[in-house]
SEMARTI-548664 format. One record per residue (C-alpha): residue number from 1; x, y negated, z. Coordinates in Angstrom, 2 decimals. Layout:
N
[NUM, [X, Y, Z]]
...
//
This chain:
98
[1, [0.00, 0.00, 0.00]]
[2, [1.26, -3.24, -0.77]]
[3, [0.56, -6.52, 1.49]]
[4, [-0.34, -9.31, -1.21]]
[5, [0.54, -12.77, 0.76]]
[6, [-2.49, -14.87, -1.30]]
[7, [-4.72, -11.69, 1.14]]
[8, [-3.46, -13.20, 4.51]]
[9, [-5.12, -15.14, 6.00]]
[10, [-3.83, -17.19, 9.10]]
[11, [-5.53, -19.32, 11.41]]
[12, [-3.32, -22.76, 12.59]]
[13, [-3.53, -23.24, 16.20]]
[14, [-2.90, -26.31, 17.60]]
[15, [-1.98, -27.19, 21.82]]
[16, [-2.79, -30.31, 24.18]]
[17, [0.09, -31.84, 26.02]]
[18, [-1.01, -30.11, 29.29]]
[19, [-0.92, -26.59, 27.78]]
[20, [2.76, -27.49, 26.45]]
[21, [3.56, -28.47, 29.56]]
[22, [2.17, -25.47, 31.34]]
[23, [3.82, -22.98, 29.10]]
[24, [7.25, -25.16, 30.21]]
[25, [6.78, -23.11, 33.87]]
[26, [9.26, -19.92, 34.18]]
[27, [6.02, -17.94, 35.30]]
[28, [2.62, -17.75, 34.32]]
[29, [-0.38, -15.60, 35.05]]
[30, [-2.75, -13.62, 32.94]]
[31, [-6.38, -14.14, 34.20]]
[32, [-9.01, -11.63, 33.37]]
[33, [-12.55, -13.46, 33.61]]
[34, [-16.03, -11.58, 34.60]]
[35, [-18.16, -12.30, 32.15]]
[36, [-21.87, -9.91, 30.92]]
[37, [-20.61, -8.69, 27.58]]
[38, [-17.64, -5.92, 28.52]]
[39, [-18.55, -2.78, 30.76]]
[40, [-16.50, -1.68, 33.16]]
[41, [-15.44, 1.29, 31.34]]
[42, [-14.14, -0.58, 28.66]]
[43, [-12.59, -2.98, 31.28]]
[44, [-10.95, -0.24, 32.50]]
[45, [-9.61, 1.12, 29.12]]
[46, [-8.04, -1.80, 27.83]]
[47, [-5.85, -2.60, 31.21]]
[48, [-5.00, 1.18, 31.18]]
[49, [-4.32, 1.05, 27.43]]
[50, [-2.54, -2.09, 26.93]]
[51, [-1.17, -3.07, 30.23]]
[52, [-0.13, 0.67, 31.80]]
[53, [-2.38, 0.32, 34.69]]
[54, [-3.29, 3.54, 36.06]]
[55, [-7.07, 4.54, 36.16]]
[56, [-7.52, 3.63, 40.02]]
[57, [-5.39, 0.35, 39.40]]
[58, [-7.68, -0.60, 36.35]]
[59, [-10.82, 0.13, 38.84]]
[60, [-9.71, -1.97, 41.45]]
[61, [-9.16, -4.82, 39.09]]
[62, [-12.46, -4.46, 37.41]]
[63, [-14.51, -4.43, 40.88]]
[64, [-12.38, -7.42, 41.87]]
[65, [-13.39, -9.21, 38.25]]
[66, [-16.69, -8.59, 39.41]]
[67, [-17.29, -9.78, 42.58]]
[68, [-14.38, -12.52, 42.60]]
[69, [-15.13, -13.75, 39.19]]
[70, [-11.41, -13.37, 38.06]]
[71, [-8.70, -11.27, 38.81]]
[72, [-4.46, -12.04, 37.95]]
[73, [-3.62, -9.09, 36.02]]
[74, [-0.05, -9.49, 34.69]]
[75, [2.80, -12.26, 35.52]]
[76, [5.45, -13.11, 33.38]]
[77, [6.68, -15.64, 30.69]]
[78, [3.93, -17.85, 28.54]]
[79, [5.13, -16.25, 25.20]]
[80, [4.70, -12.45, 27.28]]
[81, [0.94, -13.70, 28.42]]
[82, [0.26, -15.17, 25.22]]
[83, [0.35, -11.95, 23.05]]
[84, [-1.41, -10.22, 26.28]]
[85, [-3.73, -12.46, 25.67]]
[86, [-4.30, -12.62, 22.14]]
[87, [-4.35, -8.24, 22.73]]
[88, [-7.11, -8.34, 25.38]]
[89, [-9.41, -11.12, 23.42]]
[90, [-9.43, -8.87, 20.74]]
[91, [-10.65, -6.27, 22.59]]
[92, [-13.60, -8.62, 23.57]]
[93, [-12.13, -9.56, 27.10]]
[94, [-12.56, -12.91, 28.34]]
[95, [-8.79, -14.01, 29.47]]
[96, [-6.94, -16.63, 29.91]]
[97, [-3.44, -17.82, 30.84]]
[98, [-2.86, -20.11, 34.09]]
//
């Protein structure tokens, strides 16, 4: 199969000031938001699947999610958190990076 560049398509992103200065800390934070779309079993495959969280581990997060509202899930650089990030939204979680 060959990739044809005129068939990808890429989507410009653009930052404010305060995210570029955010991303400027040594450490940030991957927040994973509740939110009425994602079941817990999917919850629970996706930080098991992406983020090698053990079954029990993923649980625990996903009852904290729940009755917290949010729950840190992974700590590391911005550009690290980013593509977590980018991963888990495409998966249909609602995540952020603090």
């Amino acid at each position: 199969m060959t990739l044809n560049m005129a068939d990808v398509e890429t989507k410009e992103e653009t930052f404010t000031l305060e995210e570029i200065l955010t991303s400027l800390k040594k450490s940030h934070r991957l927040i994973l938001w509740n939110d009425d779309t994602n079941t817990f079993e999917h919850v629970i495959h996706c930080l098991c699947h992406y983020l090698d969280y053990s079954e029990s581990e993923a649980e625990k997060i996903a009852w904290t999610v729940h009755t917290k509202g949010k729950c840190a899930i992974l700590e590391g650089s911005f550009t690290e958190m980013e593509v977590y990030r980018k991963i888990l939204k495409q998966e249909g979680l609602t995540v952020s990076v603090e």
